[in-house]
N, C-alpha and C positions, 0 to 999 in steps of 0.2 A: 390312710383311708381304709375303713372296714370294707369287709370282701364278707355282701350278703347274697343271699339267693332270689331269682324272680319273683321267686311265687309262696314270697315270704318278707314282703318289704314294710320297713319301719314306717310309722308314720307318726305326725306329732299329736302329740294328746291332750293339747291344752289351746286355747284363746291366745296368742302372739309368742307359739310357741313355732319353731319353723326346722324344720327337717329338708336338707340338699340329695338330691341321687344322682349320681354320673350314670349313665347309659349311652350305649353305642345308641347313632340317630336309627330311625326304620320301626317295625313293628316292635319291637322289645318296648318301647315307651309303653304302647300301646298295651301286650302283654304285662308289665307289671302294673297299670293303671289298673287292670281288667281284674287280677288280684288283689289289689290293693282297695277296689271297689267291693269288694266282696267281705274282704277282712274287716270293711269300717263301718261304723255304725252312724255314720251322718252323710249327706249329697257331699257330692263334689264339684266345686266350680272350676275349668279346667279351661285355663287362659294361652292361648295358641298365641304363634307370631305372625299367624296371618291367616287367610282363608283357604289357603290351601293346603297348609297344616293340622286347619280344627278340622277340611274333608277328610282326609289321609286318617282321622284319632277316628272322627266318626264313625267311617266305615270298618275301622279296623276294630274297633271295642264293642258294637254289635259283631263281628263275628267271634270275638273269644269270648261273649256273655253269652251270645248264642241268642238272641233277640236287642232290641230296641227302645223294648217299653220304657225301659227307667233310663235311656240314655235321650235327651233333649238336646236339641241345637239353638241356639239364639244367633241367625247369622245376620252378616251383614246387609246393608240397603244397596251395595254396589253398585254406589253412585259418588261421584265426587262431591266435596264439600260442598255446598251453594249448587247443585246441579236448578235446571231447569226442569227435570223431569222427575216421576215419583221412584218409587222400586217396584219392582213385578208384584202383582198382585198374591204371588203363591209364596211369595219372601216375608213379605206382611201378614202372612196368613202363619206361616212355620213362626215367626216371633211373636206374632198375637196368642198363639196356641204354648209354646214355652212359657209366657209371664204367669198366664192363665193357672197351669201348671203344677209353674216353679215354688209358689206359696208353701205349697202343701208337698213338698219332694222329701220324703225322709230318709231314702236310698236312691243311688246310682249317682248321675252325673249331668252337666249339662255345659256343653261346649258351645266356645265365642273367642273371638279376637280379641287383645290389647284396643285395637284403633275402637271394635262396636263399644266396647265396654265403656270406651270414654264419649260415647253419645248418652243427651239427654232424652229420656223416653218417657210415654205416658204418665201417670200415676197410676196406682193399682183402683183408683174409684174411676178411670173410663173403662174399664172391664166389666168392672162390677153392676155399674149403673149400665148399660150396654148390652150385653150378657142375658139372654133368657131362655128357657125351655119351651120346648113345643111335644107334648105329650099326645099318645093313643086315646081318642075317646073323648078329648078335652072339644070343649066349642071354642070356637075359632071365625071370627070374623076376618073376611080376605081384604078390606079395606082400610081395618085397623088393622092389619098384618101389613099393609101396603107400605105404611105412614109411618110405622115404626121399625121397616126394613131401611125405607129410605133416609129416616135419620140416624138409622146406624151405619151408614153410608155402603150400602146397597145398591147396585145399577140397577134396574127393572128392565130387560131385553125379555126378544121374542123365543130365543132359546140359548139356554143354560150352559156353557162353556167353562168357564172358569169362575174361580173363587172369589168370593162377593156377586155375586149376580144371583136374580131369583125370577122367576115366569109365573105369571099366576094365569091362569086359562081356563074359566069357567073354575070346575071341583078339585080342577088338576093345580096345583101349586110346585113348581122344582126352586130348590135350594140349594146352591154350592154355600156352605158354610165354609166361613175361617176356620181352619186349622182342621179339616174336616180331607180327609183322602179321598173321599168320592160323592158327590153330590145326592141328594135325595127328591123325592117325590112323593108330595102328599096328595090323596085321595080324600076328598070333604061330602061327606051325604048331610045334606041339608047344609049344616055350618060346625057339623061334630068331623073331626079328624078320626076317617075310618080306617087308615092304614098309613105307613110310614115305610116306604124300601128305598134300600139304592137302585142307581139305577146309573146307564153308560149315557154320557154326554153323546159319542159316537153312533150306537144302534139306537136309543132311547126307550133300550127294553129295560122293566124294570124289574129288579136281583131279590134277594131276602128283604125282611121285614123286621122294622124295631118297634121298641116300643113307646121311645122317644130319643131327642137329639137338643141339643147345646150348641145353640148358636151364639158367635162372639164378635164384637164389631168388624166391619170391612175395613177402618182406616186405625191408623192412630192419632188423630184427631176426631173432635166430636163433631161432627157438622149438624148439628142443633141447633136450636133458633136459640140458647140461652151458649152454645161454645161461637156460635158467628157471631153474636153481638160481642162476647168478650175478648174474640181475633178486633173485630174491629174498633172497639175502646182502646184497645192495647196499640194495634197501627195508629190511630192516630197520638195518642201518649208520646208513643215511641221516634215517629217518625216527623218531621216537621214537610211542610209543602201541601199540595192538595194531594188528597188522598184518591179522588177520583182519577186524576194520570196515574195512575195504577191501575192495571189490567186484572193482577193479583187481586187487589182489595173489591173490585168489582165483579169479581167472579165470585169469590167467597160471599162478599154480601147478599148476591142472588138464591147462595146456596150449590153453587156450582165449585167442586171439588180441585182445582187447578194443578196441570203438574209441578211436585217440588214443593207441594206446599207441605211437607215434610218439615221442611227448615225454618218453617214460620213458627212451630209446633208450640212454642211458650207462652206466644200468643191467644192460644186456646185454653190456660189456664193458670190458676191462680200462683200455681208450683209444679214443677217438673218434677220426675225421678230418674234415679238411675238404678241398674239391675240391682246394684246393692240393698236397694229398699226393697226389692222382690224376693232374698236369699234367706232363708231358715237362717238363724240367728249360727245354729252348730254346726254353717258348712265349712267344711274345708277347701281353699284355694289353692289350685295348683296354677303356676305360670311354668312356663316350657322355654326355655332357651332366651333371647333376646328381647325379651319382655319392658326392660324398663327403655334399650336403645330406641325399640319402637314406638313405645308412648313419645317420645319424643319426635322421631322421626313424623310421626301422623300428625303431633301439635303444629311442627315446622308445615307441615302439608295446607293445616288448617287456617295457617296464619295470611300463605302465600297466595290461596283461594280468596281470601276476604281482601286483600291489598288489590289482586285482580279486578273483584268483580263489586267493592263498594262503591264505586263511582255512578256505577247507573240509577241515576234519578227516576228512572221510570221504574225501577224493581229495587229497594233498598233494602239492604238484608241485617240480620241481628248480628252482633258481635261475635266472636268464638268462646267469648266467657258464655253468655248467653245458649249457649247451643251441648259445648263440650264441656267435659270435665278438663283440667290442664293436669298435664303427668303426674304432678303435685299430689292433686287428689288423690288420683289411681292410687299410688303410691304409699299415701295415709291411711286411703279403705283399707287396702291387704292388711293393715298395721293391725285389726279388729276381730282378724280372723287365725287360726290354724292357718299356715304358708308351708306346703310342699312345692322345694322352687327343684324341674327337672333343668339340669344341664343348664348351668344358670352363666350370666360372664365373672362370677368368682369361686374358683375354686375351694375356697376356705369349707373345711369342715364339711366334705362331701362322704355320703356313702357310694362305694362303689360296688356295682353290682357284677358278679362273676356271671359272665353269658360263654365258659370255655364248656363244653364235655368234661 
């Protein structure tokens, strides 16, 4: 094994070209990552064994970068497979805000787990279609703002707490946008947008002033009168029995957002993606330690959730083909890309990195 320095680490230079490092476990990952982001001239996608590993890089690679900006997180739903309920609204909101993004990342990083990676996730046109500006000075009707908060699946409450929600109050408009760290408040004279600040959910005073903001869907499903009809062509396709003993399929048909319907998600469109279809073509993969035993471990997980919980006739759920990638996949993506694999389960052809004085 070659005996390199931190802060001077190889990396591979070509499309299914793949470079090993041995490193003691702890910050040192961290620290040569943090160099190694610096040295390269493409993103890095930077595949953890679990969520409490991509925390540990997260925090640790904002403080040797010394900010955040170019470092992205895509975390997990932490939720079990098939749960009943959705993910926290401010989880959906940090991964709606990474896809958005990730298109356009020509430096740094953006960290996730083995198990998220192998979830199927939007396609990049419910962003895009979804996704609009609200500019200083622009006219602005609050009723067509109503209608198309709400089908980008927007709560409408009395006041502004969390992400996805928006208050309109006569001139006074508040918005927690996805992916957005602190909610806004617009001021309307006449139906012209005449100022735009933050403002604290808490005091409800309101901070500085912009001069526009980007807002991006509340869910990852389209709850539109053209993504509910195609949830509900698809449930009946898919499903045999009546469709009305489903509670599921009668909430969504109302328009009514249901927990868990996360899982239904393929339902909503013609073709899924996966992060893969989000990644600059020249990014580099890094997986970290136990990468491939995990994809499997998570598939086994996936499998033993659906043997569970396929029986109930009253909520019938899609396949694990249908939802997940199977290791398999995982395993072929890498194959497309530059592979920096850290501390991997084969020693073969590792560089080692000298961490002595």
């Amino acid at each position: 094994m070659q005996d390199i320095q931190l802060f001077n680490p190889p990396l591979p230079q070509a499309n299914s070209n793949q470079v090993s490092w041995y490193l003691p476990h702890g910050a040192s990952v961290a620290l040569t990552l943090s160099n190694a982001m610096q040295h390269s001239k493409q993103p890095l996608l930077i595949v953890a064994p679990d969520s409490l590993t991509a925390s540990h890089l997260m925090e640790e690679l904002s403080f040797f970068n010394g900010n955040a900006d170019n470092i992205l997180q895509f975390p997990d739903w932490e939720t079990l497979p098939y749960d009943h309920f959705s993910p926290h609204q401010d989880i959906i909101s940090e991964r709606l805000a990474a896809l958005y993004r990730l298109p356009s990342l020509q430096h740094g990083a953006i960290i996730t787990t083995v198990s998220t990676l192998m979830q199927r996730i939007p396609p990049a046109t419910h962003l895009t279609s979804h996704s609009f500006m609200l500019k200083k000075g622009e006219s602005l009707n609050p009723d067509i703002l109503r209608t198309r908060l709400a089908e980008a699946g927007y709560h409408h409450v009395s006041q502004v707490r969390e992400h996805g929600e928006f208050a309109i109050r006569g001139s006074i408009i508040d918005l927690y946008p996805m992916g957005s760290r602190e909610p806004f408040r617009l001021d309307l004279f006449d139906n012209e947008v005449e100022t735009i600040r933050f403002f604290s959910p808490e005091t409800q005073r309101s901070g500085d002033q912009l001069d526009e903001i980007n807002l991006l869907p509340a869910k990852e499903v389209p709850m539109t009168d053209a993504g509910i009809e195609k949830f509900r062509q698809s449930f009946r396709q898919d499903f045999s029995g009546n469709p009305l003993k489903c509670t599921l399929y009668q909430d969504v048909s109302e328009g009514i957002c249901p927990p868990g319907i996360e899982y239904y998600m393929p339902f909503f469109f013609d073709t899924t993606a996966t992060l893969f279809d989000y990644l600059p073509k020249n990014t580099l993969v890094v997986t970290i330690q136990r990468t491939h035993e995990k994809s499997h471990e998570f598939w086994h997980e996936i499998q033993s959730r659906y043997e569970l919980c396929r029986h109930d006739i009253t909520r019938p759920i899609l396949t694990p083909e249908q939802l997940f990638l199977q290791p398999e996949n995982i395993h072929s993506a890498f194959k497309q890309y530059a592979q920096l694999r850290i501390n991997p389960e084969s020693k073969k052809n590792m560089v080692e990195f000298s961490t002595e004085a």
